[in-house]
N, C-alpha and C positions, 0 to 999 in steps of 0.2 A: 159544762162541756167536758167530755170525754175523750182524749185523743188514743190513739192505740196505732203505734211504730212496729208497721213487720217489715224484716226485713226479708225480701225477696228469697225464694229460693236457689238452689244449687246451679251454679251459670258452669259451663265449659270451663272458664277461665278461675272460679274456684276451684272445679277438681282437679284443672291442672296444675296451681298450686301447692294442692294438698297431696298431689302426688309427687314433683319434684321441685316444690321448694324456692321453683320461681317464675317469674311472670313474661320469661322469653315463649315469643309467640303469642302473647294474648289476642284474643276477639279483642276488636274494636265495644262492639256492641253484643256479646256473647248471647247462644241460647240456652236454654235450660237444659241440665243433661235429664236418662232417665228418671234418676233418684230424686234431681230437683220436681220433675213433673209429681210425682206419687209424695213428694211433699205437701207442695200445694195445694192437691187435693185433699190431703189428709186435712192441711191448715182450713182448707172451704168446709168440709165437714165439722170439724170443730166451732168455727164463728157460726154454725148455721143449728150449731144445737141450741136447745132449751131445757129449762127446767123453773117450771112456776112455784116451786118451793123454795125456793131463795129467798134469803133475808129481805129488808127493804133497801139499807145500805149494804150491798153488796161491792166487797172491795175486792172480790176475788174474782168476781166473774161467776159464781156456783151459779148462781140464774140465767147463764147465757148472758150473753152481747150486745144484741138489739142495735146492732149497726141502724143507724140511717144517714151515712156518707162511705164515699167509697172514693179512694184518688190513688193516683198511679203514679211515677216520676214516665217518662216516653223511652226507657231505657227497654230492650226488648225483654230481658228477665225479670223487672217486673211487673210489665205490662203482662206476659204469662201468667205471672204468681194470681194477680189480680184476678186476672179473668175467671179463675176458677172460684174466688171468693165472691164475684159479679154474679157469676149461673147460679150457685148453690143459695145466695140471701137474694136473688132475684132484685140488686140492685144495681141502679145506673154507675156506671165507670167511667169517671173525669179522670182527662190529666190535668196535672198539675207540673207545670214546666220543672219548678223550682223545686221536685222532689228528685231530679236524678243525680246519680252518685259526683264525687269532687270530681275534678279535670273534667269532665266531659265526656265527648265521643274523640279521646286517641287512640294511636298507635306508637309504641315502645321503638326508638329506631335502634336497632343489634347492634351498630358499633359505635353509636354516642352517647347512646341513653335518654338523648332526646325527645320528649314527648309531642308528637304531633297531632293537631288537631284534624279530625276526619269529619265528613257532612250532614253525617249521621243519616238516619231512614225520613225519606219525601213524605209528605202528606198522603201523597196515592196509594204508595206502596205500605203505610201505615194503615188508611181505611181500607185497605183489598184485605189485608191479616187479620187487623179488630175492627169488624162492622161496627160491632157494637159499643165501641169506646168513642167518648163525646171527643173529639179533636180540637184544639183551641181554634181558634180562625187565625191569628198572629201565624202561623206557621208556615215556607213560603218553599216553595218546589227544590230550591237547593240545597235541602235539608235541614233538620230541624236546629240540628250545632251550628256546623259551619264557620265555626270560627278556631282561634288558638285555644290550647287547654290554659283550662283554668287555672287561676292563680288563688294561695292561699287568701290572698285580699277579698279577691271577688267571693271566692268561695264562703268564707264570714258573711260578707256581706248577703249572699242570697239566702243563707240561713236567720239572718235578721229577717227578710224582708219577708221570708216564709212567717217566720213567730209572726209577724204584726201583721200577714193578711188573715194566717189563721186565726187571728183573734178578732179581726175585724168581720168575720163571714161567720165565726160560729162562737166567739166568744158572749160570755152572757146567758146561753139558750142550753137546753137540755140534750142537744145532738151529740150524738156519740159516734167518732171521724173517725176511720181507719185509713192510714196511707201506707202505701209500700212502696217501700226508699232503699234507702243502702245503708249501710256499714259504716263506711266515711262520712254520709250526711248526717247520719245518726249522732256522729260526735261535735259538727260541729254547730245542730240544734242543741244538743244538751247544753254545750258551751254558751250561746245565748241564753236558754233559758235559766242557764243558773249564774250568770253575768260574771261566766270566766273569760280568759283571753281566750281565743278558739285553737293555736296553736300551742298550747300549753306543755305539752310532752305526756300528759296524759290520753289512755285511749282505752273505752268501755266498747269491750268485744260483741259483738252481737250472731248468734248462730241462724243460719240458714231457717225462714220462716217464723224466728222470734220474734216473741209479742212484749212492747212493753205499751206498759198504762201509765196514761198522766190524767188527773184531774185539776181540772181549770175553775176553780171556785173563786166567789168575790171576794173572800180572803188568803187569796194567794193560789198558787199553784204546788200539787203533792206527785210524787211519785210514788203508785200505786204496786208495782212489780215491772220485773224487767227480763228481758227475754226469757220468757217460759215457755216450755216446750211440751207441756202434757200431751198434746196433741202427737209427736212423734214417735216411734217405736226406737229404742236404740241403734238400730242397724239404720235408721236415715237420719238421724244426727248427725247433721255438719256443721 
């Protein structure tokens, strides 16, 4: 099995970031700005090339992808990113709960710092935007959070419970998974998979739309590359 971690494109609340530096006024649940949209596409163009000249062990990808799964976390950045990797490989789009970014669906409060949990987006208002994305049924009208932001603990914990369903639906089998997650989830999968503590103090950066490869072999699991970006032009590098 082939896993392959992008991280979503460019949300509001990254360029606001990266423009002052800090996270007063975040989205809750942000959209993608322009630059992130014309990522994404870029990234569905990319996954959706070929080349039948490719070695047989291809560790780079030179032969194309060959996606045959496709998962979202319900985050609405990248449920966008996705969608545009869904049209171009003309494949089916799952969520998958347990891919959206640490804490959740809050809000920052201005003068305590408090993190507060928000509802996140209803099932309705999720199937009226992605017809086409499979919705889980667990999902219930008062939104998909709806609870406190997450705590480091939990947070470990659902990146476990990710590794061992991932390995239970597609370990063993020759399918090759693309999910698109986040930045924070990103680290604190790696951290299960290489059976570090998950709060460690260390932290692997990942840029807007990057691809990292794992391969899940019966003698162990490699890391193949990590966020690559050939796909991008300089000027949308974020």
């Amino acid at each position: 099995m082939q896993l392959y971690f992008i991280r979503h494109a460019q949300s509001a609340n990254n360029q606001r970031y990266e423009e002052t530096g800090s996270w007063d006024g975040r989205d809750c649940d942000p959209e993608l700005t322009e630059r992130g949209h014309q990522q994404a596409q870029r990234l569905a163009e990319h996954l959706a090339c070929t080349n039948g000249a490719a070695p047989s062990r291809d560790f780079i990808n030179r032969g194309g992808f060959g996606l045959t799964h496709l998962y979202s976390s319900l985050m609405v950045r990248a449920l966008d990113t996705a969608s545009y990797v869904a049209a171009a490989l003309n494949l089916p789009l799952l969520v998958w709960e347990d891919l959206h970014e640490v804490g959740g669906i809050f809000i920052i409060d201005s003068e305590t710092g408090a993190h507060i949990g928000q509802p996140g987006k209803c099932p309705a208002e999720l199937a009226a935007r992605f017809p086409h994305v499979e919705l889980p049924l667990t999902l219930t009208e008062s939104g998909w959070w709806n609870r406190s932001h997450e705590s480091v603990d939990l947070q470990a914990r659902r990146a476990r419970r990710f590794v061992y369903d991932l390995l239970e639906r597609h370990g063993g089998s020759d399918d090759r998974v693309a999910v698109v997650s986040h930045g924070g989830f990103y680290n604190f999968m790696l951290a299960e998979l290489l059976g570090w503590q998950a709060d460690n103090g260390f932290w692997f950066s990942l840029n807007n739309t990057g691809i990292t490869r794992f391969n899940f072999e019966p003698e162990g699991m490699g890391l193949a590359y990590a966020n690559r970006l050939e796909h991008l032009p300089a000027e949308l590098i974020t």
